[in-house]
C-alpha angles and dihedrals in degrees: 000000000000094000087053091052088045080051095048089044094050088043090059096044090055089047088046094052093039088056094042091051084048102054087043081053094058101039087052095058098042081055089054092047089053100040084053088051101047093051091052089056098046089062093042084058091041094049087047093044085052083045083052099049094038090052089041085055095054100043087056092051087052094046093053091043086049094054084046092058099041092049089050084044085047093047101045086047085057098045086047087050096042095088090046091053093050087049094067 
């Protein structure tokens, strides 16, 4: 009788530690799955932050060649005026 209960008991702790390995088991690789990812996720932001930046760095270079152009369009639309101006 005795030796059965020790057998039942035996039998429940191995059940318990299966399941709780199992459980660790399962906690470890969802971990694993996150932390990839994340990871993942982590490059996509930093290729788009490198896109941003490269993007930033061209629309500054248009603005600047923009402002070039206006001042030399300014700047023609005076001296066109200029004899007009004297004129008056």
């Amino acid at each position: 009788m005795v030796m059965i209960c020790c057998n039942n008991i035996f039998s429940e702790i191995q059940k318990i530690q299966s399941s709780a390995r199992d459980h660790f088991q399962k906690i470890f690789t969802d971990h694993e799955k996150l932390k990839m990812q994340l990871e993942s996720q982590k490059n996509e932001l930093e290729l788009r932050k490198i896109e941003l930046e490269k993007r930033e760095a061209h629309n500054e270079s248009e603005r600047k060649k923009l402002a070039e152009e206006m001042e030399e369009v300014c700047v023609f639309l005076i001296l066109l005026h200029l004899p007009v101006m004297y004129c008056d």
